[in-house]
C-alpha positions as CSV (number, residue, x, y, z in Angstrom):
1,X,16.2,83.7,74.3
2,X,17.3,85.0,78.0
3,X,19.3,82.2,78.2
4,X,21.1,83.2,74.6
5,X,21.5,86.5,76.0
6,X,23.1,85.9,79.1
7,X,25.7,83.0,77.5
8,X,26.6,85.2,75.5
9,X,27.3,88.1,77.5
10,X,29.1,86.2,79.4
11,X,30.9,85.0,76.8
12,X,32.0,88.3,75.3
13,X,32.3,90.2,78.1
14,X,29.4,92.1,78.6
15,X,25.6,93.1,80.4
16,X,23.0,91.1,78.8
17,X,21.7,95.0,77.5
18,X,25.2,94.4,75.6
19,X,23.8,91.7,73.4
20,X,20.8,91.3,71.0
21,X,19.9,88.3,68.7
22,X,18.5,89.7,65.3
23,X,15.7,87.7,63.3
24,X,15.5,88.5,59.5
25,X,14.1,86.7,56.2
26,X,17.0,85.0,54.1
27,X,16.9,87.2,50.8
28,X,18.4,84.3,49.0
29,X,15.3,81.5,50.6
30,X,12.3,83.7,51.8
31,X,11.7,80.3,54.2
32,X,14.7,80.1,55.6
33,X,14.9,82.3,58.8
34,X,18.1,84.6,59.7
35,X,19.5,84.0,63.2
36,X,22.3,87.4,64.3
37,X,23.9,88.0,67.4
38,X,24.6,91.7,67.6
39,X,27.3,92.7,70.3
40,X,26.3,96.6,71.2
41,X,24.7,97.0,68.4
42,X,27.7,96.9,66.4
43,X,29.2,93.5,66.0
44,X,27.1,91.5,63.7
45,X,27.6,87.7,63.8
46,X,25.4,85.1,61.8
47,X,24.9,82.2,64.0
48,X,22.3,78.8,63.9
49,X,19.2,78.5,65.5
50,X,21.2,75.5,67.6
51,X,23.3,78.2,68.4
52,X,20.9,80.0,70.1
53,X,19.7,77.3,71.9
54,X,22.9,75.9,72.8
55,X,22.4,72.4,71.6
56,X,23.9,70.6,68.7
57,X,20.4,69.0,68.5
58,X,17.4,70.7,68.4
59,X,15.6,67.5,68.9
60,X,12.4,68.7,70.5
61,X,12.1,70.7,67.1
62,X,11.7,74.5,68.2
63,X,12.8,75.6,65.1
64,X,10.5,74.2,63.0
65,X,7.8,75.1,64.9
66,X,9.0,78.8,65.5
67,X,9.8,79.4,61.8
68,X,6.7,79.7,60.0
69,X,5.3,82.2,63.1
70,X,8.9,83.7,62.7
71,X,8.5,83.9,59.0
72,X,4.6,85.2,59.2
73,X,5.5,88.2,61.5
74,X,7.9,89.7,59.6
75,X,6.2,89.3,55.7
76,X,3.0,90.8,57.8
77,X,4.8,93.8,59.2
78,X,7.0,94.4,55.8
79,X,3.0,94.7,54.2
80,X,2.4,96.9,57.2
81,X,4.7,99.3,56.7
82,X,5.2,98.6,52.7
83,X,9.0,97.4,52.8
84,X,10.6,94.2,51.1
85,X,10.3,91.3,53.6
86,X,14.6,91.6,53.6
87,X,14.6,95.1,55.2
88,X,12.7,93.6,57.9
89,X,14.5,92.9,60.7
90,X,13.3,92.0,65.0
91,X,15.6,92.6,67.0
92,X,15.7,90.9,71.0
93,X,17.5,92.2,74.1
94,X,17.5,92.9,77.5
95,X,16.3,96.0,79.3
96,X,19.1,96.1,82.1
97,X,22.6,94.7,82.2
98,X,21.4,91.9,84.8
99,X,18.8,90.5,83.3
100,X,17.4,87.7,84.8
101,X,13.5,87.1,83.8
102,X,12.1,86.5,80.7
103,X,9.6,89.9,81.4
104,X,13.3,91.8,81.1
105,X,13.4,90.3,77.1
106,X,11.8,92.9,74.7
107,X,11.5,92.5,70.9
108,X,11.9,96.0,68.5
109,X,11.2,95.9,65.0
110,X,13.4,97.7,62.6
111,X,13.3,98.3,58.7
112,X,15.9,99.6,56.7
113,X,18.6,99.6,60.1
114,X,15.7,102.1,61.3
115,X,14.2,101.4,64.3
116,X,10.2,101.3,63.7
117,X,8.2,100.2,67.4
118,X,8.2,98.0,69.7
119,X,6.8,94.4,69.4
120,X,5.1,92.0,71.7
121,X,5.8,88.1,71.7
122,X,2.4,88.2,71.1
123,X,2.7,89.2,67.3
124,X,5.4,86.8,66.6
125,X,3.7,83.6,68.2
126,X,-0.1,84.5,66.9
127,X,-1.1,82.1,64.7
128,X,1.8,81.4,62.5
129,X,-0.7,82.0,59.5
């Protein structure tokens, strides 16, 4: 995801703390997972998983293997904090504009567009159950 975050920084312009990649629940296919790059927290841009990962082929199959831990999280904290799995939404970024290790990436969870806590890579990539 650093690398995501620093492309596209570059790309637009901007500090890595400039850019965020948003992960949400499809409304329309609750196992389909939502891929966003936000741009200062305004700009809000769908964009493919391949897109993230800067490949047209995604042929070690990271997505497939994230997705159902992905999926997990965020139907276990809409429960947690009693929203529709849609309003859930984790957000990744960069603590400084130069980020350069992966300890600089932190995940927040948000419901609603309201920011809720911060979350640890650790309750994304549990179990996937």
């Amino acid at each position: 995801m650093l690398k995501a975050l620093k492309r596209w920084a570059k790309q637009n312009e901007k500090g890595t703390n400039d850019i965020q990649i948003g992960l949400s629940i499809n409304p329309d296919n609750p196992d389909d997972v939502l891929y966003t790059k936000i741009i200062k927290g305004l700009i809000n841009v769908k964009v493919t998983f391949k897109q993230v990962i800067d490949s047209e082929n995604d042929m070690l199959g990271k997505e497939e293997m994230a997705r159902p831990f992905i999926q997990s999280s965020i139907l276990k904290f809409a429960e947690e904090y009693n929203e529709k799995p849609e309003s859930i939404f984790v957000v990744i970024y960069c603590l400084n504009v130069n980020a350069t290790l992966k300890s600089d990436v932190r995940l927040h969870l948000y419901a609603k567009g309201s920011p809720i806590r911060p979350v640890l890579f650790e309750e994304i990539f549990q179990n996937g159950e």
